[in-house]
C-alpha positions as CSV (number, residue, x, y, z in Angstrom):
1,X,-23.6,17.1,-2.7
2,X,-26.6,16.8,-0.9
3,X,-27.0,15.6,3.2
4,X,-27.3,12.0,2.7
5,X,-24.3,11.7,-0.4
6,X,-22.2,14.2,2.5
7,X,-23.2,11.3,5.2
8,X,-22.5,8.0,2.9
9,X,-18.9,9.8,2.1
10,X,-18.1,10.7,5.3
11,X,-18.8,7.4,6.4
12,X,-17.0,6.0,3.8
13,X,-13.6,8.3,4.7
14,X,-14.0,7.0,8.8
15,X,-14.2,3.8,7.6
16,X,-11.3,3.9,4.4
17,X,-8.9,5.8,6.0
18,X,-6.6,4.0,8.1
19,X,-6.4,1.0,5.9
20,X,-5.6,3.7,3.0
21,X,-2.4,5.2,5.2
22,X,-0.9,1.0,6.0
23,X,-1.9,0.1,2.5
24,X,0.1,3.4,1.3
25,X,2.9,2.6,3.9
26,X,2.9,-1.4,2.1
27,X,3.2,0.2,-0.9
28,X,6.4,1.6,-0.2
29,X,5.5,5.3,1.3
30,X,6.7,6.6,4.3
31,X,4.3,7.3,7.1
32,X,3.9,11.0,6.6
33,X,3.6,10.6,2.8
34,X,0.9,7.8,3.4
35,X,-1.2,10.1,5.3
36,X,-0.1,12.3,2.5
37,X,-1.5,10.2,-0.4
38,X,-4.7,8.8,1.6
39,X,-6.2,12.6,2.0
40,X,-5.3,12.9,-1.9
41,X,-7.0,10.1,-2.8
42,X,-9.9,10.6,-0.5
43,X,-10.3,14.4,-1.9
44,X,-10.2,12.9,-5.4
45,X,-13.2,10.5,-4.2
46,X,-15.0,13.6,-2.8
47,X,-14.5,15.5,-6.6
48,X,-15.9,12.0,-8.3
49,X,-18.0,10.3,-5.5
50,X,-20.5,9.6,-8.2
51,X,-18.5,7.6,-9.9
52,X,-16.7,6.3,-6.7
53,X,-20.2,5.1,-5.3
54,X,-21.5,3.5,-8.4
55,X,-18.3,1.5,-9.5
56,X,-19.0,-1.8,-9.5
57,X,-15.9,-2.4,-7.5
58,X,-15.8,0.3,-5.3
59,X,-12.4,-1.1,-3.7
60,X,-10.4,-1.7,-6.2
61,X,-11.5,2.0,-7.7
62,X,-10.1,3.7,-4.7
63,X,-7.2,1.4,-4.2
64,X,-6.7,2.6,-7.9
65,X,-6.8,6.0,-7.1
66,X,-4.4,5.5,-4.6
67,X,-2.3,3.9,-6.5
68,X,-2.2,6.7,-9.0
69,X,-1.8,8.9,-6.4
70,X,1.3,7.2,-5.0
71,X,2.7,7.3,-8.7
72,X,2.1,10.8,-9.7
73,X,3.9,11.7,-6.1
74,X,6.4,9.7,-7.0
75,X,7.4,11.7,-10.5
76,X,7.5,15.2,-8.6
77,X,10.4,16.6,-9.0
78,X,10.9,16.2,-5.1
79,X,10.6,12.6,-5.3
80,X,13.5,12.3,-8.3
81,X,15.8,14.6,-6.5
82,X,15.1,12.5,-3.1
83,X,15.4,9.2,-4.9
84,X,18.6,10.0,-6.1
85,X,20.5,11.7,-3.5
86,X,19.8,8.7,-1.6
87,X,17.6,10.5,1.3
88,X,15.0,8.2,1.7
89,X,17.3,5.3,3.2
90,X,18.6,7.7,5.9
91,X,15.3,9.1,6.6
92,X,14.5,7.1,9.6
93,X,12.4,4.7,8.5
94,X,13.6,2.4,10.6
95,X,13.1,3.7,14.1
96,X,15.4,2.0,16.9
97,X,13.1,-1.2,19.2
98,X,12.0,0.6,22.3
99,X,11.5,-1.8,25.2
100,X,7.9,-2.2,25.0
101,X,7.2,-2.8,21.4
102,X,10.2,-4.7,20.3
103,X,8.9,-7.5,18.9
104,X,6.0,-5.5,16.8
105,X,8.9,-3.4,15.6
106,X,11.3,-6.1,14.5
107,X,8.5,-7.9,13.0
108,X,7.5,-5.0,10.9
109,X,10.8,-3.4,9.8
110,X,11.5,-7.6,8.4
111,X,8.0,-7.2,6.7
112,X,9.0,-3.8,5.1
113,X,12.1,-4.9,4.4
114,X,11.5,-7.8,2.8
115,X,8.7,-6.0,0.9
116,X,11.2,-3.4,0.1
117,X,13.1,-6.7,-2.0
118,X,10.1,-6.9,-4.8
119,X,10.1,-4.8,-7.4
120,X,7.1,-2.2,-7.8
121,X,4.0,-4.6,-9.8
122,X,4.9,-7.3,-7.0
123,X,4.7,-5.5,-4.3
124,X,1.5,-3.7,-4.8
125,X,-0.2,-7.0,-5.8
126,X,1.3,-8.5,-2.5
127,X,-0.4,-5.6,-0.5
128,X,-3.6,-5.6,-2.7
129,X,-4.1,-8.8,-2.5
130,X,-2.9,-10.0,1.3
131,X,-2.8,-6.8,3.8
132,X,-5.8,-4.8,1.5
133,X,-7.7,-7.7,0.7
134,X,-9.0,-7.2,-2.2
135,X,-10.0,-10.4,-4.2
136,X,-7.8,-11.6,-7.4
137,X,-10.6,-10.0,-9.5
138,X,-10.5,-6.3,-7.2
139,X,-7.1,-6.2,-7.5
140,X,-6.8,-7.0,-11.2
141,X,-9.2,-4.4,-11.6
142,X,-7.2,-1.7,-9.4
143,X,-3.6,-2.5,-11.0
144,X,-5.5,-2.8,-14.5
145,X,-4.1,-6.0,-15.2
146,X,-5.9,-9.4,-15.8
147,X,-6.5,-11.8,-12.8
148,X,-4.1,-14.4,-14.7
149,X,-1.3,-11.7,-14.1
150,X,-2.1,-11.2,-10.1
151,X,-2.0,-14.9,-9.8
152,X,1.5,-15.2,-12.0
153,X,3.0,-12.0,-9.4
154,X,1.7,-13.5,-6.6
155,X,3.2,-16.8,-6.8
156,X,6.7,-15.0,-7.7
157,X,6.3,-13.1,-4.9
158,X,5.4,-15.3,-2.3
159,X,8.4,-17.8,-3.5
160,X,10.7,-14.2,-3.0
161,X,9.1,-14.0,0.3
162,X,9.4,-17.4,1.2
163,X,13.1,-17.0,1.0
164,X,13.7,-13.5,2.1
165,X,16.6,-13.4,4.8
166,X,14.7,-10.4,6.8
167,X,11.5,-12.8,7.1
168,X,13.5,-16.0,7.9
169,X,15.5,-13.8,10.8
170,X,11.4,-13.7,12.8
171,X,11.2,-17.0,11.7
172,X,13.7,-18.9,13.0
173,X,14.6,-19.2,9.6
174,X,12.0,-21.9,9.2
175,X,10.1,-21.0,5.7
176,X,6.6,-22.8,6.9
């Protein structure tokens, strides 16, 4: 790589990274494996950065990356053996409210929990789509589906959400 491609990717990883980490967190990693799959993805842009650069969708390519990332984590044998011992629900994902940030953690252990009630496809077009977002189109393109199918998840999703218990609990239990 030459100076300037160096600068335009390290300017791209400043600017990518911390939405890559919370997108990977949405997606169902935890925080360590987020950071995890966002410096796996962003050393798989460095490898292909010509073809990351000149996609015409340069969101929805890396958000695909990521994706696969998060899936070929997720068949290690390490992830089975986790997965079925049951380790990853007494991990601590769910730290205790301190007094300061009570609120911000209640309202985020509802969100991932009610997340945590979609199954896989939903709940990457939910985060895609609404905490990413990535147009119907970009996120079509990253999930390699067609745009009829993000709007057909979507609107499942949303009516899931809409009724979740965790959500209604910050609500007030009014549905909006």
């Amino acid at each position: 790589m030459d100076r300037d491609t160096e600068a335009e990717y390290a300017a791209y990883v400043e600017q990518a990274w911390a939405t890559l980490v919370r997108a990977a967190v949405f997606l169902g990693a935890m925080p360590h494996e987020a950071e995890d799959l966002a410096q796996t993805t962003l050393v798989r842009c460095y490898t292909g950065w010509d073809k990351v650069s000149n996609a015409d969708n340069r969101d929805a390519y890396v958000y695909r990356m990521l994706l696969n990332c998060l899936r070929d984590n997720r068949r290690t044998r390490w992830w089975k053996d986790r997965a079925a011992t049951g380790a990853w629900e007494d991990s601590g994902t769910t730290m205790p409210p301190t007094a300061d940030a009570t609120d911000a953690v209640a309202v985020a252990d509802a969100v991932h929990r009610a997340l945590s009630c979609l199954t896989k496809p939903n709940r990457d077009v939910v985060v895609l789509r609404y905490f990413v977002q990535l147009t119907e189109r970009q996120t079509a393109e990253a999930l390699g589906v067609p745009p009829g199918t993000v709007k057909s998840r979507l609107s499942r999703s949303l009516a899931l959400l809409a009724a979740n218990d965790h959500l209604l609990d910050i609500t007030g239990g009014s549905t909006r």
